[in-house]
C-alpha positions as CSV (number, residue, x, y, z in Angstrom):
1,X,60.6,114.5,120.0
2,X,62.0,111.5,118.4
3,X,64.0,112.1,115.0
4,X,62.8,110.9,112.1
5,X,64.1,107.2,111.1
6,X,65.4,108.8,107.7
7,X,67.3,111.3,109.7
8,X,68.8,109.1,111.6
9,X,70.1,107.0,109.0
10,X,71.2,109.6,107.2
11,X,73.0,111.1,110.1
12,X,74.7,107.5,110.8
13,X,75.5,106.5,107.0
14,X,75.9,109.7,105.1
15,X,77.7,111.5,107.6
16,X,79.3,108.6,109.4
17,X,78.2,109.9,112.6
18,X,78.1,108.3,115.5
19,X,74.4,108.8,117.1
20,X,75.1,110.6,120.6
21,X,78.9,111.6,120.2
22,X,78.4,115.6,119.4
23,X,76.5,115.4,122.6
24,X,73.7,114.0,124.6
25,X,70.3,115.5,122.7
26,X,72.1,117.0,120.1
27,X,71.0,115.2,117.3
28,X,67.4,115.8,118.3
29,X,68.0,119.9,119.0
30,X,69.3,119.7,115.7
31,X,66.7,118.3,113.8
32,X,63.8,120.3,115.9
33,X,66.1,123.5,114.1
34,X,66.0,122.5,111.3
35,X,62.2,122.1,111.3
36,X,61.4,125.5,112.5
37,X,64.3,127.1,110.1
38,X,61.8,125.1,107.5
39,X,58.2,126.0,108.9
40,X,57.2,122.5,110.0
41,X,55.9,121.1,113.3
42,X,55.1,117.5,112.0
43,X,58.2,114.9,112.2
44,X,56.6,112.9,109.5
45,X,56.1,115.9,107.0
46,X,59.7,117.0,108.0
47,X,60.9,113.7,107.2
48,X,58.9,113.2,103.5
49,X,60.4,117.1,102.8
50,X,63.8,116.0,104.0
51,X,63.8,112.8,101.6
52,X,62.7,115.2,99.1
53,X,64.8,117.9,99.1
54,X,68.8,118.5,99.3
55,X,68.7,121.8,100.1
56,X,66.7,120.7,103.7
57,X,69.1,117.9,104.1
58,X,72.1,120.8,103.8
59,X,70.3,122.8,106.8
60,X,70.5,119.6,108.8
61,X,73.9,119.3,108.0
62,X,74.6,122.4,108.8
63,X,73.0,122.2,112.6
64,X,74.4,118.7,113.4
65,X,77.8,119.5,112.1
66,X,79.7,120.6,115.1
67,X,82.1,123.5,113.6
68,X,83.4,125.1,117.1
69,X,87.3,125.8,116.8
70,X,89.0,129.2,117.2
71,X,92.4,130.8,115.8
72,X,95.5,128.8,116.4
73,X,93.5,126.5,118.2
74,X,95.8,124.4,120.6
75,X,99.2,127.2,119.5
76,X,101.4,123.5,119.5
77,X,100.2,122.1,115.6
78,X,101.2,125.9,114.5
79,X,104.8,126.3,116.4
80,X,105.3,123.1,114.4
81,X,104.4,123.7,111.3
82,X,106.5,127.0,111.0
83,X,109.6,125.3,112.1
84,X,108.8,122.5,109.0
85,X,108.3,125.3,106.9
86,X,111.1,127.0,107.1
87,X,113.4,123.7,107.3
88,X,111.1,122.9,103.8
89,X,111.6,126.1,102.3
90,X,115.5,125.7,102.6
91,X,115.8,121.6,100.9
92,X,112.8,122.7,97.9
93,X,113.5,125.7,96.7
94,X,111.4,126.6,94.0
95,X,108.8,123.9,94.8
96,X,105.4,124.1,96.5
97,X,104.0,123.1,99.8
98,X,100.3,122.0,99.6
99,X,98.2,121.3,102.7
100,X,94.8,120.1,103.0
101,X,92.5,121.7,105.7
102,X,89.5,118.7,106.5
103,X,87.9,119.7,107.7
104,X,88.0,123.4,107.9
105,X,85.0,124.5,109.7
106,X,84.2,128.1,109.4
107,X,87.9,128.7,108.3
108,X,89.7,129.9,111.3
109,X,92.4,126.6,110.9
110,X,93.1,127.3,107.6
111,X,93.5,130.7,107.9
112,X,96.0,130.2,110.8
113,X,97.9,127.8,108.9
114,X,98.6,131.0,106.3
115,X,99.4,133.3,108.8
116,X,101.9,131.0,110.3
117,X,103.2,130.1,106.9
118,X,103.9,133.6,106.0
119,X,105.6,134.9,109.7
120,X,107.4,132.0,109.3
121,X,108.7,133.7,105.6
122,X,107.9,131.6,103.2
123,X,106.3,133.8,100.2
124,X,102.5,133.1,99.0
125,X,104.0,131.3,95.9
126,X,105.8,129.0,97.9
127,X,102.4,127.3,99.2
128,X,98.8,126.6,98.6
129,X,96.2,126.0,101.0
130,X,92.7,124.3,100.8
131,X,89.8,124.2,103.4
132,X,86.9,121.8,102.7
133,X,83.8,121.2,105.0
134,X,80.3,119.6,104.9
135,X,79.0,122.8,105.9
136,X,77.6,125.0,104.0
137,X,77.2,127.9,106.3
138,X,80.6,127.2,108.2
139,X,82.0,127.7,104.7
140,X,80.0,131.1,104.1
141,X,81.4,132.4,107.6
142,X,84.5,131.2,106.0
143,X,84.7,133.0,102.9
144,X,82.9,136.3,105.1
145,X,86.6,136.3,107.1
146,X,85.3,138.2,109.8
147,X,85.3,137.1,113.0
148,X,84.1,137.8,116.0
149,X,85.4,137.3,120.1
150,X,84.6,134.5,120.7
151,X,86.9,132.8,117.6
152,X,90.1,134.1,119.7
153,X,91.0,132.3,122.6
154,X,94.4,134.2,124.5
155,X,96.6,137.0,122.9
156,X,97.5,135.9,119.1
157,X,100.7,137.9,119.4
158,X,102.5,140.7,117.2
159,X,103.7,138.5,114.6
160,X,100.0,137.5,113.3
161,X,98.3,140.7,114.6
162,X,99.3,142.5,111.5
163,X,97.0,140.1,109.4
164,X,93.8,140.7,111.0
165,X,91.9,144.2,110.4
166,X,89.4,145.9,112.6
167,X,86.1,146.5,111.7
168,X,82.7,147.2,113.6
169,X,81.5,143.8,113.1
170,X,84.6,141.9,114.5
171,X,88.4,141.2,113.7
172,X,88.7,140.7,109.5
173,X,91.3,138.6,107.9
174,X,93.5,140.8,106.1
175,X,92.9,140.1,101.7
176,X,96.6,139.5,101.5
177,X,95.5,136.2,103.7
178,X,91.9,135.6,103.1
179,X,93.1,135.4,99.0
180,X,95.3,132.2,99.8
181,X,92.8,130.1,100.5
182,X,90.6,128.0,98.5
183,X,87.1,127.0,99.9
184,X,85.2,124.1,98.6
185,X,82.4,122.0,100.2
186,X,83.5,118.1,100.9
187,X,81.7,115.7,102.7
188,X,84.5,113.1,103.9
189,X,82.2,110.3,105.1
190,X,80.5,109.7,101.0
191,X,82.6,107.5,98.1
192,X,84.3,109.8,96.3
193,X,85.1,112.7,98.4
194,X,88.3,114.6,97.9
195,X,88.3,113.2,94.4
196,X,90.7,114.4,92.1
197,X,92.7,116.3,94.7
198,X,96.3,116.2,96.3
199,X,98.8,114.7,96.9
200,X,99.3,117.0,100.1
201,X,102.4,117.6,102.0
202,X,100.9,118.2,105.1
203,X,97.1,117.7,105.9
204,X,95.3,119.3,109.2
205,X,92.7,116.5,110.3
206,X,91.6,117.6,113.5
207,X,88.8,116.3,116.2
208,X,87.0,114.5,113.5
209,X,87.3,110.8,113.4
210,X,86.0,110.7,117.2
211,X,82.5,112.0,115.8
212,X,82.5,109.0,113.5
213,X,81.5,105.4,113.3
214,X,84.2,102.9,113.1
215,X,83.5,102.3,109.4
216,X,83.7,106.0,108.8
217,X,86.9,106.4,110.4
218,X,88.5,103.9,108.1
219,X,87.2,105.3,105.2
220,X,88.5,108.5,106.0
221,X,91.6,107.5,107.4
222,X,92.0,105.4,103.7
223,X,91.2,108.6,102.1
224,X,93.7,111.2,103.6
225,X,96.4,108.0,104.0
226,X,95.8,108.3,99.7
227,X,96.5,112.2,99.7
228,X,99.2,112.6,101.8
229,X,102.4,112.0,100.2
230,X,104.7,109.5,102.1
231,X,106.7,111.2,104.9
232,X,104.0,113.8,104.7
233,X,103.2,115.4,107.9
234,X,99.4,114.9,109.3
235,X,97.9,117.0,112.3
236,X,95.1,115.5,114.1
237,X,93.3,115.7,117.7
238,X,94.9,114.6,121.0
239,X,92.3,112.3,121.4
240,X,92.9,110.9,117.7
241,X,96.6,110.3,117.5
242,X,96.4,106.8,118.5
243,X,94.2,105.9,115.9
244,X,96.7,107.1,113.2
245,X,99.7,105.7,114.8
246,X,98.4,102.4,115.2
247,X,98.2,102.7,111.8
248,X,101.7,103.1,111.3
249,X,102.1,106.9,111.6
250,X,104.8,108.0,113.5
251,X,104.1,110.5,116.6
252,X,106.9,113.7,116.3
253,X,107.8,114.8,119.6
254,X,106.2,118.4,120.1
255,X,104.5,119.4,123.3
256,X,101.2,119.8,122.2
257,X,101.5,119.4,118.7
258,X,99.5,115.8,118.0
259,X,101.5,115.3,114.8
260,X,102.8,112.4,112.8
261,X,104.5,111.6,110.5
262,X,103.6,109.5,107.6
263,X,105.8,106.1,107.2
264,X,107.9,106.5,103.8
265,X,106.9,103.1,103.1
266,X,103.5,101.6,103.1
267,X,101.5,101.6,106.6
268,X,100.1,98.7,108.1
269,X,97.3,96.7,107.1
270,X,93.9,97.7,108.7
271,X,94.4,95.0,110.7
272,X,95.7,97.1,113.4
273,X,96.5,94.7,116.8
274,X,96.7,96.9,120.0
275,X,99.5,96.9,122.3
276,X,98.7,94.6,125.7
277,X,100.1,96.8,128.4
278,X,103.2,95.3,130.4
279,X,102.7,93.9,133.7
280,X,105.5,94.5,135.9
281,X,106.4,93.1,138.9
282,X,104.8,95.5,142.3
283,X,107.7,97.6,144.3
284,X,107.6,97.0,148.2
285,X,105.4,99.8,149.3
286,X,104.2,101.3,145.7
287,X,101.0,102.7,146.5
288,X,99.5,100.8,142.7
289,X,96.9,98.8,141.9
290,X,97.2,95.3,142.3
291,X,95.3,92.6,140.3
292,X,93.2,90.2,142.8
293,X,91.4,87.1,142.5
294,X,91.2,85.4,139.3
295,X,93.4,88.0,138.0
296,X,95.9,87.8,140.0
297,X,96.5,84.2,139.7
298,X,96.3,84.1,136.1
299,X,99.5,86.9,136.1
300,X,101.2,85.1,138.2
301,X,100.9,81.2,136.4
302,X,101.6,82.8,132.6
303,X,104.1,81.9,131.0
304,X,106.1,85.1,131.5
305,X,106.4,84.4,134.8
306,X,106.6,80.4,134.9
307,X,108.0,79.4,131.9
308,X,105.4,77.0,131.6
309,X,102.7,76.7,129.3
310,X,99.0,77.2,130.3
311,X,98.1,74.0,128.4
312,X,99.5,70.7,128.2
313,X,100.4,70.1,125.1
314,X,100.6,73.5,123.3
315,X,104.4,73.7,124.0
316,X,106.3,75.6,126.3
317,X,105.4,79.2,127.1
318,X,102.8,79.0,124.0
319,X,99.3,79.5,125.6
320,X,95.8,78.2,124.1
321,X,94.5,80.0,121.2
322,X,91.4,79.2,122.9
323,X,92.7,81.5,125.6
324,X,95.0,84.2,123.6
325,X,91.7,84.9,121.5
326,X,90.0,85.7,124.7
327,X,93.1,88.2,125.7
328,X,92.8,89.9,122.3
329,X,88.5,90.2,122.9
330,X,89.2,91.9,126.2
331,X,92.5,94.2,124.6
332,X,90.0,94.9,121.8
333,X,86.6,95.9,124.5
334,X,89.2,97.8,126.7
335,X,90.5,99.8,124.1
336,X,87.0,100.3,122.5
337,X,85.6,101.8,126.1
338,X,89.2,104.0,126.2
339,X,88.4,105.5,123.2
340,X,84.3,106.3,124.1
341,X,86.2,107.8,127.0
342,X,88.0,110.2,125.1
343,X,85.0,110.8,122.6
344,X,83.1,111.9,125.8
345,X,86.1,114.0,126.5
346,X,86.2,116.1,123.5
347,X,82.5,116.6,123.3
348,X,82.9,118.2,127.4
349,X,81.5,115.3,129.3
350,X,84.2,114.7,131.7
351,X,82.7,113.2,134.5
352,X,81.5,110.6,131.9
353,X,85.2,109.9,130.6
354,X,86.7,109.8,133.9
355,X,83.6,107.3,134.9
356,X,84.8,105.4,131.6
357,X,88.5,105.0,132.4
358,X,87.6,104.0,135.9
359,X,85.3,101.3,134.8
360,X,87.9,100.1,132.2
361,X,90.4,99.4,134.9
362,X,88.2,97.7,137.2
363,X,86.6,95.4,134.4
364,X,90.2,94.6,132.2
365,X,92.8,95.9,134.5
366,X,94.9,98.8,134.4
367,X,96.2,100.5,131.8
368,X,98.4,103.1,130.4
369,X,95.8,104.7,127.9
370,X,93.3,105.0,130.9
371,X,95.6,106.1,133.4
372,X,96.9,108.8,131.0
373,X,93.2,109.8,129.7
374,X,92.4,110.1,134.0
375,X,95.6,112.8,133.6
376,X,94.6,114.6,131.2
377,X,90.9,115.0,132.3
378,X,93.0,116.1,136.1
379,X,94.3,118.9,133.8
380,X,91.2,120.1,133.0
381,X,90.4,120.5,136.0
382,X,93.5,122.4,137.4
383,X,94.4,119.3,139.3
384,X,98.2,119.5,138.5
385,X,98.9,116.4,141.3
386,X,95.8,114.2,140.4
387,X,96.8,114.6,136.8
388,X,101.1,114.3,138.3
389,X,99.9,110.7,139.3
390,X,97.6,109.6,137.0
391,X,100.8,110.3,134.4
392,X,102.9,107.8,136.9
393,X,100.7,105.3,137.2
394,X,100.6,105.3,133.1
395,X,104.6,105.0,133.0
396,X,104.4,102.4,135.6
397,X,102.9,100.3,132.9
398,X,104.2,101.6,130.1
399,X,107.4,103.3,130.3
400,X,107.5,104.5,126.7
401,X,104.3,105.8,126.9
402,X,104.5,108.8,124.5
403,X,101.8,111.2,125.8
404,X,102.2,111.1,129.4
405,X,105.9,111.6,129.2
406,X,105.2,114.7,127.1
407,X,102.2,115.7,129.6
408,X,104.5,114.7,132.9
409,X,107.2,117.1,131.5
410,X,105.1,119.9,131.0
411,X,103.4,119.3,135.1
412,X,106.8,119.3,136.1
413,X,107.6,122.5,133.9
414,X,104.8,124.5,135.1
415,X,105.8,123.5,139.2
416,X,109.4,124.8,138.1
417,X,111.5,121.6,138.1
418,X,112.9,122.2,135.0
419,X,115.7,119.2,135.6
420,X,112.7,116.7,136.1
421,X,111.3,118.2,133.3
422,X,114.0,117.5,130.8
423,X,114.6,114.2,131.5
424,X,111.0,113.8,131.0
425,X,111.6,115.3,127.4
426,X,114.6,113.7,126.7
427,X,112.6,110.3,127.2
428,X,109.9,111.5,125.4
429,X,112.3,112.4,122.3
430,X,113.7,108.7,122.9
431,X,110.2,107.1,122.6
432,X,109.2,109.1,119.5
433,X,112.8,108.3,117.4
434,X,112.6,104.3,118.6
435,X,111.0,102.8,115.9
436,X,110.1,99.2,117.4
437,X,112.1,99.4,120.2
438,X,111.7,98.3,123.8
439,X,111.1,100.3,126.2
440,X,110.4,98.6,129.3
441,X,113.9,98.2,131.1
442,X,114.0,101.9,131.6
443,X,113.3,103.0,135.7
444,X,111.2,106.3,136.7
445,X,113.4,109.2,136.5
């Protein structure tokens, strides 16, 4: 069954959803829930009830919403924020910390963030926490506070045990926590959402914006930029922190903690140009790929390797605009399939992401972002020396590279090379504290 045109549009324009990206079908097993959840087996009589009524446009919301998370989901974002919190609790004494939850999904995130907040000793009236989702029943679960298995991934440890009580029906958040946290329904992808609220010190935006339409994603990337105070600190999903630093948000170098940092003075305009990955010169016996045909012998007559421009008459070493806009088109299609990659990624479907990343190099040549997406999708796998070389291959072009560094240190961690390890850090710290700098005379450690 085919949805309903109105659902569809609303799904694409009130929700800034991208059709497809919470998984193949999904949008369809959604909407045929919804209809039985409303006693309807005709798509056309679902659709004249779901123009009619808000309350059956909530139930849709509620099914197509994808609300899966679990208690300190990803441990890094939460190691993180105690250490800020207790360095904030020492320089504003007597003020108070406010973070934003967005969204907050059936509550698990913000209810971590108090947990943390308090271990890390800072007293209930030295922050305030708010959770906000387009969900209706995510945020019933939410104010319910009882959880069960499946919302804890791993051992939570000693420190947070203490705040959970057990009950027949699962693990309930103590009231002490629970009562910290405000709960209010937000849409992010409609005019006027969050109105009225903020500024925040630190906002938790995570595995959202790669759900969304391009359009959505800069609205809600001018919304939060608006309620996070400048040097605030912003939390978002692996996937997603290249979006925001593109956008002039500086990455903070935590394993595993996708946080930036908000620029003190204004970010850059939306007109965001993407980074061409270097080209350096092939080592004698590097096992790398090597640009051929047409490629090739446009590498090796540009101007960075010549000195000569491509184009009599346009000054030398300045190449055609003619030709730089066709660079920036393929940049602007290579990054565009990277991030479909990574969209796929999140949702589960690796095989498609790594089929992505390996059509993106064939088609517009290697590059960092792909080879470090193929690493990450090696980990997933338990492939520690796919993953080991995929990570190479991204510092190969891109020495700086930020995530593989971070991701190459931890491989080398975990196979106990703790010397390799460090230096892998140390370079990571390096790349994370250069603001503009180069990076690509440095040699593989």
């Amino acid at each position: 069954m085919n949805a309903p045109a109105a659902v569809m549009e609303f799904i694409t324009h009130s929700l800034g959803m991208e059709q497809g990206s919470a998984g193949k079908d999904a949008v369809r097993r959604a909407v045929a829930f919804a209809m039985r959840q409303e006693g309807v087996s005709d798509a056309r009589e679902y659709e004249k009830l779901f123009l009619s009524s808000p309350a059956a446009r909530q139930k849709l919301i509620d099914a197509v919403v994808v609300g899966e998370t679990w208690f300190f989901r990803d441990r890094g974002p939460f190691l993180w924020l105690a250490r800020h919190a207790r360095q904030w609790l020492e320089t504003h004494p007597g003020s108070t910390l406010k973070i934003l939850s967005s969204p907050c999904a059936t509550g698990e995130e913000p209810y971590s963030i108090v947990m943390t907040l308090l271990a890390a000793g800072l007293p209930p009236s030295a922050f305030t926490v708010e959770g906000v989702d387009a969900s209706a029943r995510a945020l019933e679960t939410a104010g319910r506070a009882c959880y069960p298995k499946s919302a804890f991934r791993g051992s939570i440890g000693e420190d947070v045990a203490r705040f959970f009580e057990t009950t027949p029906s699962g693990r309930k958040v103590a009231e002490a926590v629970a009562s910290l946290v405000s709960f209010s329904p937000e849409n992010l992808a409609l005019p006027g959402s969050l109105a009225g609220r903020g500024p925040y010190d630190i906002i938790f935006c995570r595995n959202l914006l790669i759900y969304m339409t391009p359009e959505a994603r800069l609205r809600i990337f001018d919304r939060m930029n608006r309620l996070l105070i400048p040097g605030g600190l912003l939390f978002t999903g692996h996937t997603e922190t290249n979006f925001w630093h593109q956008r002039g948000y500086q990455l903070l170098p935590w394993d595993r903690a996708f946080a930036l940092a908000k620029p003190a003075s204004p970010a850059q305009p939306a007109a965001i140009r993407t980074k061409a990955p270097t080209k350096p010169s092939v080592r004698p016996g590097e096992n790398f790929p090597r640009k051929t045909g047409a490629a090739a012998q446009e590498a090796t007559s540009s101007p960075s390797n010549t000195g000569q421009g491509k184009t009599a008459g346009k000054g030398r070493g300045q190449p055609a605009k003619s030709e730089t806009a066709s660079e920036n088109f393929k940049l602007s299609q290579a990054d565009e399939q990277i991030q479909e990659a990574r969209r796929l990624a999140d949702t589960g479907d690796m095989k498609g992401a790594a089929r992505l990343c390996r059509e993106c190099t064939r088609k517009f040549g290697p590059a960092a972002e792909a080879y470090c997406l193929m690493g990450i999708l090696s980990m997933a796998e338990q492939d520690s020396n796919g993953a080991e070389d995929y990570f190479l291959k991204a510092l190969y072009l891109d020495p700086g590279h930020y995530e593989s560094l971070v991701h190459i240190s931890l491989i080398c961690r975990q196979k106990g090379n703790e010397k390799k390890a460090a230096l892998y850090r140390e370079r990571a710290l390096r790349t994370a504290g250069n603001k503009g700098g180069s990076h690509g005379s440095e040699k593989e450690q």
